[in-house]
C-alpha positions in Angstrom: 110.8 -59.9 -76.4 112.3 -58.9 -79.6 109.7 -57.5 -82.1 110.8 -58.0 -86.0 108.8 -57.8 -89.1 108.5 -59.5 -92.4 106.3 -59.6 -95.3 106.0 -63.6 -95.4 106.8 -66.3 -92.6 107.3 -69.9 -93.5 107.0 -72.6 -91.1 109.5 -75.8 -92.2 112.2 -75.4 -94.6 111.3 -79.1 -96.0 110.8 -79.2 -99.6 107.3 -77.5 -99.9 108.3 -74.7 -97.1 111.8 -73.9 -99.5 109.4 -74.1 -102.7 106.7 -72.0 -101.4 109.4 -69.2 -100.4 111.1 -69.3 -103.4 108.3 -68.3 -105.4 106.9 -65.7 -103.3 110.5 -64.2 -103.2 111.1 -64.3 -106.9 108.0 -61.9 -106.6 109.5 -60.0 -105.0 108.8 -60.6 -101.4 110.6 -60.4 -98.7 110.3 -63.9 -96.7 111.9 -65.5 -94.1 112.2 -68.9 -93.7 112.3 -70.9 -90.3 113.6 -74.4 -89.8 113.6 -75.9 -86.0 116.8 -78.2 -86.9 119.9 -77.1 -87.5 120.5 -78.8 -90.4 118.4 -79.2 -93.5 116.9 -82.4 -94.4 117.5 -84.3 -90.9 115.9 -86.6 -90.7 114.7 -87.8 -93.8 111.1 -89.0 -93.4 110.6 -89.9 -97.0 112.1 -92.5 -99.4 113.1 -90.2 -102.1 111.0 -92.5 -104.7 109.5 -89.6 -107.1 108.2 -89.9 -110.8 110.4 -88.5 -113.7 107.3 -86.6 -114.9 106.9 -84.5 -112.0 110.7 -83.7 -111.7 109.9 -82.1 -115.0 106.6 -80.6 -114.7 107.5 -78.7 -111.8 110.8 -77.3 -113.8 113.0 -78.7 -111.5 116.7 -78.6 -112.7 118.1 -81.0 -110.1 122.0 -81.7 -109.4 123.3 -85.1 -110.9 124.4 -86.2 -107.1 120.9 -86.0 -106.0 119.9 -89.2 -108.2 120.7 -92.3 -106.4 119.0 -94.5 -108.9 116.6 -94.5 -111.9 113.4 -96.9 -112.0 112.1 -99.0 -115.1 109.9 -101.8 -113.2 108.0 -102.3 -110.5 107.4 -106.3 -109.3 103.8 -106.1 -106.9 103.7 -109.5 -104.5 100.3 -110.1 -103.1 100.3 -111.8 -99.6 100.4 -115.1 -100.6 103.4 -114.0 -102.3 102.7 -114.1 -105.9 104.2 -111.7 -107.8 102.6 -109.5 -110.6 105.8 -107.6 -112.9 105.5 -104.0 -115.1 108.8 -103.0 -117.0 108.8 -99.9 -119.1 111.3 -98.8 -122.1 112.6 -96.1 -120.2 113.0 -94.9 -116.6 109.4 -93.4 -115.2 111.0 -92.8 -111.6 113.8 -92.1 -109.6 115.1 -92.6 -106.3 116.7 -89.0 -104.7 118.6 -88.3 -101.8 116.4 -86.1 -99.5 118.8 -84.9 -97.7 120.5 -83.0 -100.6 117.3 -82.6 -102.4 115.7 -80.5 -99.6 119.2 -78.4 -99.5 119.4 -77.6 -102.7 115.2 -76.1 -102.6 116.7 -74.4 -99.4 119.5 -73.2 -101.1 117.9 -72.3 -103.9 115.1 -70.1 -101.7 118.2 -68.0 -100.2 120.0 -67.4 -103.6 116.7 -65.6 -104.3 117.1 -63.8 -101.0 115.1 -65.7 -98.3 116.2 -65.3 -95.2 117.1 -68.8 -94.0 116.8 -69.2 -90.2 118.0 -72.6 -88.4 117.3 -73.9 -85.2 114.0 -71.7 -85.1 110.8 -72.7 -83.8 107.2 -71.4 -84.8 105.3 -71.4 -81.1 102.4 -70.6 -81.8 100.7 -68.0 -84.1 99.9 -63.8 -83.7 96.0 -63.6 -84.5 94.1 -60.1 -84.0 90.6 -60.0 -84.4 90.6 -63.0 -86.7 93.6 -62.8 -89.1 96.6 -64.0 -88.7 99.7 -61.3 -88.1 102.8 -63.3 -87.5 103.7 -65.5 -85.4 106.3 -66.1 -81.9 109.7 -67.9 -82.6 111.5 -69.0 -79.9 114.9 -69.6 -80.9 117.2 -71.5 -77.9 115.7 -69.4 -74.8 115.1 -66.3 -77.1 111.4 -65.6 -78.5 111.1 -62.9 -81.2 107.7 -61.7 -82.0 107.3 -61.4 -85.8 104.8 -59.3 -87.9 103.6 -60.7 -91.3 101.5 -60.3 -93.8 101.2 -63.9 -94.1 102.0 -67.1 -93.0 102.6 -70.3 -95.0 102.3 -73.4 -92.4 104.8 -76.4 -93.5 105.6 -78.1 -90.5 104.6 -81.7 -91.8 102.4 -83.8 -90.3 102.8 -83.2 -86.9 101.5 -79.5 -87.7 100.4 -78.1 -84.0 99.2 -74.9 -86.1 96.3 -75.5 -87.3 94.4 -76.2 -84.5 95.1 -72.9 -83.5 94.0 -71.0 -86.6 91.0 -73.1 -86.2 91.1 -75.4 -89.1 89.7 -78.9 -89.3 92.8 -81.3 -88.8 93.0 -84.4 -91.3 91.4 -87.9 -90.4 93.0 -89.5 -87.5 91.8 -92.7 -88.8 93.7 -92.2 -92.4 96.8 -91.6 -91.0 99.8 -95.2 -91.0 102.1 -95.5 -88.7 105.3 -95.4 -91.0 109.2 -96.6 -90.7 112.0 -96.2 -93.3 115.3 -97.7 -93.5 118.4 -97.8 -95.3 120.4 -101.1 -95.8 123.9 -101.5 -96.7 123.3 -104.6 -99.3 120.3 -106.4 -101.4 120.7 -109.4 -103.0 118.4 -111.1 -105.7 117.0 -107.6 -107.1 117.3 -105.9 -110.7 118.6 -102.9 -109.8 115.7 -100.9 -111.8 113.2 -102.5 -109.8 111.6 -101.6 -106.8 109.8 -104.4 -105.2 106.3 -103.8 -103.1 104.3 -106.5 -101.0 101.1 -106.3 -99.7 99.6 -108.3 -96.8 98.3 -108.0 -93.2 101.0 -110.1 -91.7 103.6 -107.6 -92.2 101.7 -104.4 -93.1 98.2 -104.3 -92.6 96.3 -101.5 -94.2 99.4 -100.2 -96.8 102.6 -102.4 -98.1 106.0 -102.8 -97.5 109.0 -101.7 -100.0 112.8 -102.0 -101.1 113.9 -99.2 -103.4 117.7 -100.6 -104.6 120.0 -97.7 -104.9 122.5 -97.9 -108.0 125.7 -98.5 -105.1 124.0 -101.8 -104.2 122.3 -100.2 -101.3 118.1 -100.2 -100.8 115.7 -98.1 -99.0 113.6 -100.4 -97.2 110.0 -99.6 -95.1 106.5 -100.0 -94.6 103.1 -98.1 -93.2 101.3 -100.4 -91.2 97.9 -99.3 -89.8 98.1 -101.1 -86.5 100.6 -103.0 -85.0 104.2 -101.3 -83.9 106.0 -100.7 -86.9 108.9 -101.6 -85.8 108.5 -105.5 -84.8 106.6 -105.4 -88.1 109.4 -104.3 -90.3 111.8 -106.9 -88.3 109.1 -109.6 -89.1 109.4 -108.0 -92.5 112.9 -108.7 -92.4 113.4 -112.5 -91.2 110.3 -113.9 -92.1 109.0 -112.6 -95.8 108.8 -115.2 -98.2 110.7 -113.0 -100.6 112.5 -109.8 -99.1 113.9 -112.0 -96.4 116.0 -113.5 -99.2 116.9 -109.7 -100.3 117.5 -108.0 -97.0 118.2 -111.0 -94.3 121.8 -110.5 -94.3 121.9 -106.8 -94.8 122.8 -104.5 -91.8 120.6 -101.0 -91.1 122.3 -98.1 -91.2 119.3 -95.8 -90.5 115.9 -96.0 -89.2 113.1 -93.2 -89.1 110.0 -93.2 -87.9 107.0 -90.9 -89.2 103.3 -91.0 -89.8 101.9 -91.0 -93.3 98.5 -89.0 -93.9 96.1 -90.9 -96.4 92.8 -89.3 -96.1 93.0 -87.1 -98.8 94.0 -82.6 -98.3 92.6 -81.1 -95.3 89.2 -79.3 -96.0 90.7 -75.9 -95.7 94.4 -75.3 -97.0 93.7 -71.6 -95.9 92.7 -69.0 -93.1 92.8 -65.2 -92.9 96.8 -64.6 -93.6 97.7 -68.3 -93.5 98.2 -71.1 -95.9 98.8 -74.7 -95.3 101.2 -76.2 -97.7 103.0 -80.2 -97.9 102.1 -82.3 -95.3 100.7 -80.0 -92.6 97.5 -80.1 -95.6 97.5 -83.4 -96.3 98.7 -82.8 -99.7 100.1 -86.7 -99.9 98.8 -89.4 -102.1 96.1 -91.6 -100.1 97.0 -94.4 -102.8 101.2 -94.7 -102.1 101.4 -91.9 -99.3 104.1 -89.9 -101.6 104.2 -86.3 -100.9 106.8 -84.8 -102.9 104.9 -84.1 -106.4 101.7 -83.1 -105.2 103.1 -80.7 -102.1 105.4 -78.8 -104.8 102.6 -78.4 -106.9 100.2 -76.7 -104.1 103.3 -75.2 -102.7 104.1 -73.2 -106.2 100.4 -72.2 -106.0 100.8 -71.1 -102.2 104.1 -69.1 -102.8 102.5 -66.9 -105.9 99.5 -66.6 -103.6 101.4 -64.9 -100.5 103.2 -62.6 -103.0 100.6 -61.4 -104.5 98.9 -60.5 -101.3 101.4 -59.1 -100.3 102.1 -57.2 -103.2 98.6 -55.4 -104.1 98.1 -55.3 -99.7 95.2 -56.8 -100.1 93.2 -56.8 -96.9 90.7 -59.2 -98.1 91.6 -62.8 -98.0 91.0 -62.8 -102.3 94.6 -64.2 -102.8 94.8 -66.6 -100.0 91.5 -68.1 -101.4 92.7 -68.2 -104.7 95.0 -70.6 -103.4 92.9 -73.0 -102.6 90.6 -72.3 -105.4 93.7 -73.4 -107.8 95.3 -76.1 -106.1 91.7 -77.8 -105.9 91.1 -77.4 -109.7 95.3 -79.0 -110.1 94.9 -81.8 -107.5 91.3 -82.1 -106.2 90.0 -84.4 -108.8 93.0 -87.1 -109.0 93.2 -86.9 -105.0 89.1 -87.4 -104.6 89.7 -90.7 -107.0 92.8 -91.8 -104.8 91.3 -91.2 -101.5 88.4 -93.6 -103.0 91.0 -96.4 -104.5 92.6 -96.1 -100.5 89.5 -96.6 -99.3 88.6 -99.7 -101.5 91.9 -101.7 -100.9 91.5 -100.7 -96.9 88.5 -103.2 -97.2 90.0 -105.9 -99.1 91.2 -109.3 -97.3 94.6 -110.6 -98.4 92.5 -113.3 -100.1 90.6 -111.0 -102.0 93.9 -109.1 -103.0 95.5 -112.7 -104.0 92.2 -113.2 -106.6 93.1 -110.1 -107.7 96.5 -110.4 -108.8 95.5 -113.7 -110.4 92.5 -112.1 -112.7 95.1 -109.2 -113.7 98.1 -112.1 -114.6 95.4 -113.5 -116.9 94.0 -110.2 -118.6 98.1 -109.6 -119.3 97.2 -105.9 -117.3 100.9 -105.5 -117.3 100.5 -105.1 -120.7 97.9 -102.4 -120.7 99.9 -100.6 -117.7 103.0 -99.6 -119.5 100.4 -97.2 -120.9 99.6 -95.7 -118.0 99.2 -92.0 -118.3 100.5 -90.4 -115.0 101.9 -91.9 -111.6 100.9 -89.0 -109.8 97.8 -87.8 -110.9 96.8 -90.9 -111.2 92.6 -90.3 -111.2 93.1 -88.7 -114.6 94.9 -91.7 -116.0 92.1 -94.1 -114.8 90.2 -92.2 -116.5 92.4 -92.5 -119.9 92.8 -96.2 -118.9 89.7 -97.2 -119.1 89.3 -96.9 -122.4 91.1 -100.1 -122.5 88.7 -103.2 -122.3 91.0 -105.4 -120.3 91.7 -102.5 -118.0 87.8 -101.8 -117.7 87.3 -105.5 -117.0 89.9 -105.6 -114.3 88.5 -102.3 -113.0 84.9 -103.7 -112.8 86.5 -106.6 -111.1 88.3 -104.7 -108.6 85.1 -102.9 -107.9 83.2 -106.0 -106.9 85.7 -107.5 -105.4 84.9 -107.0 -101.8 81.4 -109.0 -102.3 83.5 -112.0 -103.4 
């Protein structure tokens, strides 16, 4: 066995691994980075469907060709299939290729000298009485044993890590069974819209989606709770009153599967020498299930966090803590208020939805929504939106609901 050392490890070279290494290397640590495919970004697990405002609050100067489209309206059908519209002025999202978008973070880690690894995988981790020291990488029928400082754990989902360090995993219960596709052609769809439908006959306990790409392409999917996803999404397909009219003649050129975590982050993002970043912490919206915002954020935080340790040798675990001491005080209060929304629409009927959609056509919410504050941190706009009568009335109203 091959012994090597390194100041930081990271575990996933998806967006929030390549973000969290970058940092700490601009700090001037040395990091290596280990991804188990040979090829970043495959598969894509994710839509690509991120807000405009988070592009830009985290500073991210992104290549034209990652944009595949740009988003001005959103069109919500409840299960009975009526439809409730918002259009803004301007584009508040985008749609981005993952594929190129999780290159260029990757590529961007190793300009700042990362050391990239492919086809790499994290076995299991090095502890000693109680902290974590590295970890064992097999790599084809090699296994190198790697000293570190620290470890930052951003395998996904499917993280087998954390049981090891000992950590609480997130709630089984929260998690959706997702599927994602890409389509060749939609007909009948602005091409600034993304549509969204809601309804236990096609995905009970999240929605369903098609995210129209500016070639005349979509992404397609949906998160389903139970049931197999995939006779759901071809249910989706033929039988929708509506997307079978946009998608019923297209052909699929790509299908994913991948669970979606909705409970809310993990109750502790960090251990002695490791941090949980992305996905592996449940760092994901419990209200849409989109990752990509929130995981940079924490990841930024988590990156700074190794460096530092690493930097001052710090035997304690005072930066590792910090971590989780700032990325609660960025994201802890809007993803306590989303895990609560999830829970709230996890108990409402379709019928209950349907009366719902009706009392917000009649308070003109759509209206009052092109206000809205924040897609992603999205307990702090509730907050600001509330302010508005109609929205308060609608809010009370979807409060109540459920004893309707």
């Amino acid at each position: 066995m091959v012994s090597v050392d390194s100041d930081i490890i990271v575990v996933g070279a998806g967006p929030a691994g390549s973000f969290s290494a970058l940092q700490a290397a601009k700090l001037g640590a040395q990091v290596t980075l280990y991804e188990e495919h040979g090829e970043i970004g495959v598969p894509s697990h994710c839509t690509g469907h991120v807000s405009l405002a988070g592009i830009k609050r985290l500073k991210l100067d992104l290549p034209k060709e990652i944009f595949e489209n740009k988003i001005k309206a959103a069109t919500f059908y409840s299960p009975s299939g009526y439809p409730f519209s918002i259009r803004f002025s301007s584009p508040v999202t985008c749609v981005i290729n993952r594929k190129l978008f999780d290159q260029h973070l990757a590529q961007k880690a190793t300009e700042e000298g990362v050391e990239l690894v492919h086809n790499a995988r994290v076995d299991s981790l090095l502890i000693e009485k109680g902290s974590v020291k590295g970890a064992l990488v097999r790599k084809k029928r090699n296994t190198e044993r790697v000293a570190s400082r620290v470890v930052i754990d951003a395998e996904g989902v499917s993280s087998s890590l954390l049981k090891q360090a000992g950590i609480p995993s997130r709630n089984r219960h929260m998690i959706v069974n997702g599927v994602r596709a890409e389509v060749d052609r939609v007909d009948g769809i602005e091409g600034d819209t993304v549509e969204v439908f809601l309804g236990s006959a096609y995905a009970p306990g999240f929605f369903a989606w098609i995210v129209p790409k500016k070639d005349g392409t979509a992404k397609i999917g949906l998160g389903t709770a139970r049931g197999n996803q995939r006779d759901l999404l071809r249910h989706f397909i033929r039988h929708h009153p509506v997307a079978s009219q946009r998608i019923k003649q297209s052909h699929i050129t790509s299908l994913v599967y991948h669970p979606i975590p909705l409970g809310g982050p993990i109750a502790r993002a960090f251990y002695n020498g490791l941090l949980i970043v992305g996905d592996a912490a449940s760092h994901v919206k419990p209200t849409t299930g989109g990752g990509i915002v929130m995981g940079l954020t924490c990841a930024r935080i988590a990156g700074k966090a190794a460096a530092y340790t690493v930097r001052y040798k710090d035997p304690s675990t005072f930066f590792l803590s910090e971590y989780e001491h700032r990325w609660k005080k960025q994201i802890g209060f809007d993803m306590a208020v989303m895990k609560r929304l999830r829970l709230m629409l996890n108990d409402f009927t379709d019928r209950q939805i349907d009366r719902l959609f009706s009392f917000c056509s009649q308070l003109g919410l759509d209206e009052s929504l092109r206000g809205f504050g924040d897609i992603d941190f999205q307990g702090t706009s509730l907050v600001w939106m509330l302010k508005s009568p109609r929205f308060l009335a609608t809010a009370l109203y979807f409060l109540t609901a459920s004893f309707l």
